[in-house]
C-alpha positions in Angstrom: 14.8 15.9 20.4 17.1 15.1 17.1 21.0 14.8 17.5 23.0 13.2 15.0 26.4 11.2 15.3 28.5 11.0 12.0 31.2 8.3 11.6 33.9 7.3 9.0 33.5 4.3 7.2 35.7 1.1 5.7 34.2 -0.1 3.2 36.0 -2.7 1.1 36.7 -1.9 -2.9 33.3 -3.9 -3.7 31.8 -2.2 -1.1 32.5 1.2 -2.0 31.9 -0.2 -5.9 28.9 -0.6 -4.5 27.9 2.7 -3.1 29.2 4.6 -6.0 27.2 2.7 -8.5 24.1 3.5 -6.3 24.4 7.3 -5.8 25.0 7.4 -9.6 21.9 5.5 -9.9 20.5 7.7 -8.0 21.3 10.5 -9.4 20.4 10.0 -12.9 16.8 8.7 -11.3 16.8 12.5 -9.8 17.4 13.8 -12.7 15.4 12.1 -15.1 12.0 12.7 -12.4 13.0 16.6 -12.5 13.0 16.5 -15.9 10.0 15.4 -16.1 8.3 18.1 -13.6 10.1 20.7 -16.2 8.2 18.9 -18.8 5.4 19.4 -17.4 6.2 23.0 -16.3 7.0 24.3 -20.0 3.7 23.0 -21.5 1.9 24.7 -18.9 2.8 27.7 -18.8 1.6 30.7 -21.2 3.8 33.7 -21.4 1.1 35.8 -23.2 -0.9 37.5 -20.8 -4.0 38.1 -22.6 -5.7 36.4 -25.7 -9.2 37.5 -28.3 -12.6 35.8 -26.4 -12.6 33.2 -29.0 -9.1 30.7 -29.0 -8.5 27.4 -29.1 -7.3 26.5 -25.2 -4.7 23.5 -25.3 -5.9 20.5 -22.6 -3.6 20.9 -19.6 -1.7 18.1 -18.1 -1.5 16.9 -14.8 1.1 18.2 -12.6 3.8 15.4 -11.6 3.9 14.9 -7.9 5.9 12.8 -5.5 3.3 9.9 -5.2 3.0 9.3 -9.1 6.8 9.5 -9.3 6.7 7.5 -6.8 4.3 4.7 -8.1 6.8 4.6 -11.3 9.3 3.2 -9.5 8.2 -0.1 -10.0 8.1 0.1 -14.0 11.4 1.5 -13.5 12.8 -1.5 -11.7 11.0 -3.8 -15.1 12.4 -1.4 -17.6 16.0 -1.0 -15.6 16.5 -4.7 -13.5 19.8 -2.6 -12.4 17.8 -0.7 -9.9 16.8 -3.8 -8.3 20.1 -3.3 -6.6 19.1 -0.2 -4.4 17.2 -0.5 -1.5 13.3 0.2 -2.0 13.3 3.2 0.5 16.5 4.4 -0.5 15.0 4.7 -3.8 11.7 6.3 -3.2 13.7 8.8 -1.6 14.4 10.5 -5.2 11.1 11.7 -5.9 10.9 13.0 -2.3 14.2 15.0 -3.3 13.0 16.5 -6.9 9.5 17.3 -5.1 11.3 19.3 -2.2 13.9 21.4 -4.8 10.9 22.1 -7.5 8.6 23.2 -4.7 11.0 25.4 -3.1 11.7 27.2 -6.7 7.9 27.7 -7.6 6.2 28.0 -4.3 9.4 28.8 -1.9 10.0 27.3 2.0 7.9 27.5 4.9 9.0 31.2 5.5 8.3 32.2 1.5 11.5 32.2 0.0 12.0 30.6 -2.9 14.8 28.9 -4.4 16.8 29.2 -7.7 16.2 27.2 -10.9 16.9 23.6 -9.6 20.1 22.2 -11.8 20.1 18.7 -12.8 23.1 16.8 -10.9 26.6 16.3 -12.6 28.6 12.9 -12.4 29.7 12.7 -9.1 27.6 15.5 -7.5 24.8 13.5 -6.0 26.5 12.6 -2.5 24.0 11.2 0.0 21.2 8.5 0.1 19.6 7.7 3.3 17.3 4.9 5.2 14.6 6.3 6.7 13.9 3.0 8.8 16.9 1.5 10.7 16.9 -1.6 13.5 19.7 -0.2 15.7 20.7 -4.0 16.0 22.4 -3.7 12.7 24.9 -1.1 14.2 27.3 -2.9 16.9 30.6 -4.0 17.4 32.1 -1.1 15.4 30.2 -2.6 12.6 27.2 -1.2 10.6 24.8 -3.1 8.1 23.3 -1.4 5.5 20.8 -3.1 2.8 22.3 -4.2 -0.1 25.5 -3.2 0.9 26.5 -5.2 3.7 28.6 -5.1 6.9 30.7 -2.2 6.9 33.4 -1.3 9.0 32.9 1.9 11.3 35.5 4.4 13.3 33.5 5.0 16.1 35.7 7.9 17.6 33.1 8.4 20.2 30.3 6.7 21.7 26.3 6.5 21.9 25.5 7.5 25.0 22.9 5.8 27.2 21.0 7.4 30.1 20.4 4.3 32.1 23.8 1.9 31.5 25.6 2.9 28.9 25.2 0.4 27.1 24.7 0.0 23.0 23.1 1.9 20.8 19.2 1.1 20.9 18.6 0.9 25.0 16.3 2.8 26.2 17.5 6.2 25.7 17.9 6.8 22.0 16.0 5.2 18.9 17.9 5.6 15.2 15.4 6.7 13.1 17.2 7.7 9.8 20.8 6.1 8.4 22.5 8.4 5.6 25.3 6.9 3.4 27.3 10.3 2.2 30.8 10.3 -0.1 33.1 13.2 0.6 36.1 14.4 -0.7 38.2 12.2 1.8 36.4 9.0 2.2 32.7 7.7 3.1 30.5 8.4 6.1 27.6 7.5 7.7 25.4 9.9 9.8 22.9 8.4 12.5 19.6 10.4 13.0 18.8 9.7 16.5 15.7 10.8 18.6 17.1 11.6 22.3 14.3 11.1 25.1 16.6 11.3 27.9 17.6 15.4 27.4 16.7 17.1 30.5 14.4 20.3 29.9 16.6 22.4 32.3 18.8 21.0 34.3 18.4 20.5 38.0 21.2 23.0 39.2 19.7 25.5 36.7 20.9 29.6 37.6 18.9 32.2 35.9 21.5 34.9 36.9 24.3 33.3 35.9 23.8 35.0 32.1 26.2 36.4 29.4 25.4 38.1 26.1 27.8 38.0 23.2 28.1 39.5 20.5 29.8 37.9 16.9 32.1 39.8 14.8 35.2 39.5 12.2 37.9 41.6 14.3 36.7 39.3 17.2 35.1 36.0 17.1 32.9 37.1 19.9 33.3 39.7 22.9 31.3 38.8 25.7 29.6 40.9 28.3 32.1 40.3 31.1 34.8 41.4 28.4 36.6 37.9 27.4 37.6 38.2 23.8 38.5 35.1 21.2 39.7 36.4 18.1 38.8 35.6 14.9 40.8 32.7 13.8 40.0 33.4 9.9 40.4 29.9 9.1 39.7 30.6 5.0 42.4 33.5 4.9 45.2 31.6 6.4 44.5 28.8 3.8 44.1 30.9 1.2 47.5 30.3 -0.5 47.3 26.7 -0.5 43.6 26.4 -1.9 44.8 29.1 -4.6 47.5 26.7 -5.7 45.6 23.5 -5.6 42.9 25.7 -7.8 45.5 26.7 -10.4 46.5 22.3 -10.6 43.4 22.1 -11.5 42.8 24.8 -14.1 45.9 23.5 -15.9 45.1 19.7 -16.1 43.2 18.7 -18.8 38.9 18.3 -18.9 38.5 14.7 -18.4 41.8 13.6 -17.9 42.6 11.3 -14.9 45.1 13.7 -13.7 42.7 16.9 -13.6 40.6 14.4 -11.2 43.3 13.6 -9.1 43.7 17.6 -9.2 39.7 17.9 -8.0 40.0 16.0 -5.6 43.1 17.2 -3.9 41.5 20.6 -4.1 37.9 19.4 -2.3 40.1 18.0 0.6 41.6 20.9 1.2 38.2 22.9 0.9 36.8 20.0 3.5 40.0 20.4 6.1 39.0 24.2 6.6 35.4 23.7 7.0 36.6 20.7 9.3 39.4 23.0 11.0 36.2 25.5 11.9 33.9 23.4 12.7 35.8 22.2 15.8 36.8 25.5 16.5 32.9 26.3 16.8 32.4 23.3 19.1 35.0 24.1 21.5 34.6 27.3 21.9 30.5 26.8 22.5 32.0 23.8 24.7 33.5 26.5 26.9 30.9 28.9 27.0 28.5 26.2 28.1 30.7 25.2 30.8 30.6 28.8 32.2 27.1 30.5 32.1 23.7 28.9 32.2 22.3 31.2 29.9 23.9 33.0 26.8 22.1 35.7 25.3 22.6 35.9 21.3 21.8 38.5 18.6 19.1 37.2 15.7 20.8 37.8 13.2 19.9 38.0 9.4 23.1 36.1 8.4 22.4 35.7 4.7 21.5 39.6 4.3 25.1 40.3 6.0 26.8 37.9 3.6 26.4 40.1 1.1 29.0 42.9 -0.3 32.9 43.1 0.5 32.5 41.1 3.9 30.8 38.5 2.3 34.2 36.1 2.2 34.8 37.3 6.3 31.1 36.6 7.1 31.1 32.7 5.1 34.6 32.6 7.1 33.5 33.4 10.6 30.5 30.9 10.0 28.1 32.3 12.8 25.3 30.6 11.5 26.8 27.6 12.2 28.3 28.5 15.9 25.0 29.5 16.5 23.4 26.1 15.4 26.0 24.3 17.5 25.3 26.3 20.5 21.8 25.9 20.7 21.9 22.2 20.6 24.5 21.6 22.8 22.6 23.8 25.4 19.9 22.0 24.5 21.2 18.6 25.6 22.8 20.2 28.5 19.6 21.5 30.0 21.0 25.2 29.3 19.7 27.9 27.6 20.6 30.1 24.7 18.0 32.9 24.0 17.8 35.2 20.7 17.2 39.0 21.3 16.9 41.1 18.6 19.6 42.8 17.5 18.3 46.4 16.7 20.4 49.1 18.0 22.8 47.2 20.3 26.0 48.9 19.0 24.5 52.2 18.7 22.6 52.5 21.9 24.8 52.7 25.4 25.0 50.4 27.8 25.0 52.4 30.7 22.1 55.4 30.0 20.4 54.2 26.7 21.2 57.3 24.9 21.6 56.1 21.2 25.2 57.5 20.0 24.8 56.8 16.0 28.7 55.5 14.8 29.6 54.1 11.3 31.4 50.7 11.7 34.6 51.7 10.9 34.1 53.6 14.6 35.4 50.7 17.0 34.5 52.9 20.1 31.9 53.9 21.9 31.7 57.2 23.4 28.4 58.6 25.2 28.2 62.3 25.4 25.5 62.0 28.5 27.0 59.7 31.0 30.6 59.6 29.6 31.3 56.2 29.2 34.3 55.0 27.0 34.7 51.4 25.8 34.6 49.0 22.8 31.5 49.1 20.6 31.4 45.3 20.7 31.6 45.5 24.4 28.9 47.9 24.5 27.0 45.8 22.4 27.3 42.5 24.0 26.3 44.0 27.8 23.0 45.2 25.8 22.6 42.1 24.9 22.9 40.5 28.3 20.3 43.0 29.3 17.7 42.1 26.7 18.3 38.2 27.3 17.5 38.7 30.9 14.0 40.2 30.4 13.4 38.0 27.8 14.1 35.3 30.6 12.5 36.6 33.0 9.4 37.0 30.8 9.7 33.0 29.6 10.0 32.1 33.5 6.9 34.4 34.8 5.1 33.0 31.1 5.9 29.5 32.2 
């Protein structure tokens, strides 16, 4: 499987001359390829939907694609020597780029949704080029070397770890198969792409009954099915006062003054510290899960429909999507489970008879007049979906 270890780096003041001067590079290489595929698109297309049997039909021209873009490269590097400074692959990933963002506006993603209108990229908005081809020997000693860069200091907060020894990065466990350089609001970073063969399947103490189902809200971060609440921390809302005066610095500086991006970039760290602040908090709290059940049964949940409307700022907030990411692939490397049910009727339909009791959300409890049960619709909800995940597992284990 894929994991991925992110790391701060030190560059020096050359060094970091040196990556800024490549991702503008970059970026006006994106733009000038996307440009070029809206070219194309414009002259192509007719807007008139019907024409007399006799008119004049104008020749078509071929569509720009990623391996023509590609092959231009090299008359770029004549035209512009400049570019000669950028790594080769680094490069040729632009055209992968504008290929991947016009594709997903005309013909949409794997699942047939379709993008906006791609933009082309301001000054400083490109953010990230990447290596697809790394020897993990340039990464030791809390050093990394990247082409045409050089040797670059690294925080490793945590280590690689190795099935067998321990040892570095590169031993027989774990290969580094991509390198990506990205600037954020607080610094530089580099993110290693690694291919784990050493993750257990299941692991070898595996329990099939030891199973919980949870189920995500905004009063409460989740409610499980043996009642354990953690309340929403609302990580957004508590910073709102702060990131609504840092927002009014920079309305009140002037465009393109040196103190309106001093104003920007105060206001992006504090952005980055709450997405930071809950991205640990998902972590941990799938941490603890983890370290309790074998098996956690999850609702599938259509998170971009939900984010939608007046809850849309307490939906971005909770970030389930992500929590949900992070769960699966620590489960993953922990040979546990996490299994999607569908989410259809758990909060209307009770727990303990199956009679459906229909209640608006504003109704936080729920009351069944066949069997009499009282208790909290997420409750309710999340011992439903216990129930589904364990004949979804059982199904998997009689299927396998």
């Amino acid at each position: 499987m894929r994991t991925s270890y992110q790391y701060r780096l030190k560059p020096t003041k050359k060094q970091a001359e040196i990556i800024d001067n490549t991702l503008d590079m970059l970026r006006c290489q994106y733009n000038y390829l996307l440009a070029q595929r809206f070219d194309w698109y414009e002259k192509n297309r007719c807007s008139i939907d019907r024409c007399p049997l006799i008119c004049h039909l104008p020749e078509l021209k071929d569509k720009p694609n990623y391996y023509g873009q590609k092959a231009s490269l090299t008359q770029l590097k004549k035209g512009r020597p400049w570019y000669k400074s950028i790594h080769s692959q680094v490069l040729q990933g632009v055209p992968k780029k504008a290929e991947i963002t016009f594709d997903r506006w005309l013909k949409g993603d794997s699942s047939g949704k379709k993008s906006g209108r791609p933009r082309f990229k301001g000054q400083g908005s490109y953010k990230t080029f990447t290596y697809p081809q790394f020897d993990s020997k340039n990464f030791a000693n809390n050093k990394i070397n990247l082409s045409k860069i050089g040797t670059v200091k690294v925080v490793v907060h945590r280590q690689i770890p190795d099935s067998a020894s321990g040892s570095d990065v590169g031993a027989s466990g774990f290969d580094i198969k991509t390198v990506s350089v990205t600037k954020k609001a607080n610094g530089y970073y580099v993110t290693l792409s690694l291919d784990d063969k050493t993750v257990p399947t299941v692991k070898p103490d595996f329990d099939a009954n030891n199973i919980v189902g949870i189920d995500v809200g905004l009063i409460d971060f989740y409610v499980s099915s043996d009642n354990e609440r953690i309340a929403a921390p609302k990580f957004l809302r508590k910073a709102e006062r702060k990131l609504k005066s840092a927002q009014r610095k920079v309305s009140r500086r002037k465009k393109g003054s040196n103190r309106r991006k001093k104003a920007i970039k105060s206001l992006a760290i504090q952005h980055k510290r709450v997405a930071d602040t809950r991205k640990d908090f998902h972590f941990k709290t799938a941490n603890n899960l983890l370290k309790k059940y074998d098996v956690v049964a999850v609702e599938k949940l259509n998170i971009k429909g939900l984010a939608v409307g007046r809850l849309a700022k307490s939906v971005n907030d909770a970030g389930w999507g992500q929590f949900l990411s992070i769960l699966s692939v620590k489960a993953e490397n922990a040979g546990l489970l996490v299994i999607e049910v569908n989410p259809n009727g758990t909060s209307q339909e009770c727990s303990s008879c199956g009679h459906k009791v229909k209640k608006s959300l504003s109704q936080r409890m729920h009351n069944c007049p066949v069997c009499y049960i009282y208790l909290c619709r997420d409750l309710n909800a999340s011992i439903n979906i216990k129930a589904r995940g364990t004949h979804a597992l059982k199904a998997q284990l009689m299927s396998s």
